[in-house]
C-alpha positions as a Markdown table, in Angstrom:
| # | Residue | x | y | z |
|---|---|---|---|---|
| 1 | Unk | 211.5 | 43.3 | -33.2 |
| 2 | Unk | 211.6 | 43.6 | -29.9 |
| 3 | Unk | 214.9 | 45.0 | -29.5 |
| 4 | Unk | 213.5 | 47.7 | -31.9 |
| 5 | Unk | 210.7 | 49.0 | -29.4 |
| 6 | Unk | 208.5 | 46.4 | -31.1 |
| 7 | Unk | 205.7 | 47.5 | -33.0 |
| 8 | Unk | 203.4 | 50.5 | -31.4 |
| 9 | Unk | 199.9 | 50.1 | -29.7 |
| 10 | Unk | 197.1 | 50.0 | -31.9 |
| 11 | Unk | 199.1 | 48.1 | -34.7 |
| 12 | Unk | 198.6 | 44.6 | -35.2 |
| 13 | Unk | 201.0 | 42.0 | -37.3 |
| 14 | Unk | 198.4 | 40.6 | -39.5 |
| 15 | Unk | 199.6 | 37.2 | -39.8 |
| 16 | Unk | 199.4 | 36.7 | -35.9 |
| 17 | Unk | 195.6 | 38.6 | -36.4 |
| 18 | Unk | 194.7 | 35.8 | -38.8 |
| 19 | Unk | 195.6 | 32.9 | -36.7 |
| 20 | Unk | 199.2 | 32.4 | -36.9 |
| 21 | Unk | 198.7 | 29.2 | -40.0 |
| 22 | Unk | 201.8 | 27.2 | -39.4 |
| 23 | Unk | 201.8 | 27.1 | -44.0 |
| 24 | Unk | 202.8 | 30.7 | -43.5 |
| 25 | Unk | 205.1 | 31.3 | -40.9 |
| 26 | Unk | 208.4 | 31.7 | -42.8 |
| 27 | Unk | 208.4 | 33.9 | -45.9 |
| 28 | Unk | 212.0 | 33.0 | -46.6 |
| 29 | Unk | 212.7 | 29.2 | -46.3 |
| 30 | Unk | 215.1 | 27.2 | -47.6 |
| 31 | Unk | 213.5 | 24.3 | -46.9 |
| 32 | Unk | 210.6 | 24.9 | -49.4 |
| 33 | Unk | 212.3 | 27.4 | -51.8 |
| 34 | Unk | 215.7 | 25.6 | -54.1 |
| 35 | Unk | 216.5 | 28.3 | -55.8 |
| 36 | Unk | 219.5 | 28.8 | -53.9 |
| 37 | Unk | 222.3 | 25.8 | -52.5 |
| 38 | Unk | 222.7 | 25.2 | -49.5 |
| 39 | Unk | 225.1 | 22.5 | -48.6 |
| 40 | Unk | 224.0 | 21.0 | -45.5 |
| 41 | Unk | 221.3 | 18.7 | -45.6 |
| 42 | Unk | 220.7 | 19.0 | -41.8 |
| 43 | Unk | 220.1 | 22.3 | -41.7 |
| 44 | Unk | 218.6 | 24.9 | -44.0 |
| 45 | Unk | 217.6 | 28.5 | -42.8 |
| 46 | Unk | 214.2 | 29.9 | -42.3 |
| 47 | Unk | 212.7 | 33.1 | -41.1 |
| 48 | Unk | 209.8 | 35.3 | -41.0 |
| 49 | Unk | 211.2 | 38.6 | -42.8 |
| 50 | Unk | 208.6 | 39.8 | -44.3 |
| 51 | Unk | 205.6 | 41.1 | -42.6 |
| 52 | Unk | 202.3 | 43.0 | -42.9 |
| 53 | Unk | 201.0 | 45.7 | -40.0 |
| 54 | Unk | 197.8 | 47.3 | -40.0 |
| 55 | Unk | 196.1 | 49.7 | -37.6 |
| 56 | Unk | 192.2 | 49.9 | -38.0 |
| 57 | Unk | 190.4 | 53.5 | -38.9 |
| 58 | Unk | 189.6 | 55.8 | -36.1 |
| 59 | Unk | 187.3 | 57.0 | -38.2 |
| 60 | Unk | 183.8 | 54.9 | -38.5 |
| 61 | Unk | 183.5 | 55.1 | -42.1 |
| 62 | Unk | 184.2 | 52.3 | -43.2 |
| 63 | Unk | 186.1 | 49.4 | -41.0 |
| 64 | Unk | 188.2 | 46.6 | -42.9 |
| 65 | Unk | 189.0 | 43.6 | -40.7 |
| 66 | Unk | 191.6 | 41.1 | -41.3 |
| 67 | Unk | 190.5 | 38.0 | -42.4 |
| 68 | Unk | 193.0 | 35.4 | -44.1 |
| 69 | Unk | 196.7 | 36.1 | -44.9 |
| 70 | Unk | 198.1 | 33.5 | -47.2 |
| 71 | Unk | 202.0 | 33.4 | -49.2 |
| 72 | Unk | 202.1 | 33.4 | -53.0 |
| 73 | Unk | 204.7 | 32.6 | -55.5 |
| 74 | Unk | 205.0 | 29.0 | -54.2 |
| 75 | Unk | 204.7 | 27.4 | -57.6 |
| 76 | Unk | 207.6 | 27.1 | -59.8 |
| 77 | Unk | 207.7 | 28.9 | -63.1 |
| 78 | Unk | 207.3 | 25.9 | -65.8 |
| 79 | Unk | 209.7 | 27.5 | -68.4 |
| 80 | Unk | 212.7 | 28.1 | -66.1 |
| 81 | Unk | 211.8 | 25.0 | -63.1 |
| 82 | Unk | 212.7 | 27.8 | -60.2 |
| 83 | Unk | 210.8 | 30.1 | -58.1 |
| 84 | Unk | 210.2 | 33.7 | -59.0 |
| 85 | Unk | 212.0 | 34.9 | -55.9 |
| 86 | Unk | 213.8 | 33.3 | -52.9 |
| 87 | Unk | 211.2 | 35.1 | -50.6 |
| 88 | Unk | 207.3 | 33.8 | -51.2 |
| 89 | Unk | 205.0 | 36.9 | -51.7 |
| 90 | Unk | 202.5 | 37.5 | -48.8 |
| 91 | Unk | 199.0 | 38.3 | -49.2 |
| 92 | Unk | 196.0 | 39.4 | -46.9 |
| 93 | Unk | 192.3 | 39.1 | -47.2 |
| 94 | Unk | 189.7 | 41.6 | -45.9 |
| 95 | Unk | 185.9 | 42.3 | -44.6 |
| 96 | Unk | 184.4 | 45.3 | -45.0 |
């Protein structure tokens, strides 16, 4: 990210704004997610590609603040025993 200018002022990466839970820091792992093989079993891949940014109102009408970011899809489907993707779905909460 950083070798891309990072992100600008103003915008905020909304899992960091939530309080960085350790549950959520890789939306692809291979350590949690089998739906692909991988051979080794001393190392399996994980990274956090998949991200949500948000920049609040200027405006005072109405202000949303972040409040709990969370990954879905970490259940396997019970008719075909995998995972509906090899990337977990992310989700955040707001106040307003």
């Amino acid at each position: 990210l950083q070798k891309a200018g990072d992100i600008p002022s103003g915008i905020v990466d909304l899992w960091i704004e939530t309080g960085k839970r350790k549950e959520c820091a890789y939306t692809w792992d291979m350590n949690r997610n089998t739906n692909v093989y991988y051979p080794s079993n001393n190392y399996r891949p994980r990274a956090r590609f998949d991200r949500l940014y948000y920049r609040s109102s200027k405006q005072n009408i109405m202000q949303f603040k972040p409040v709990y970011f969370e990954l879905e899809g970490l259940e396997k489907l019970p008719s075909i025993k995998r995972f509906c993707s090899d990337h977990w779905a992310i989700q955040a909460y707001f106040d307003i």
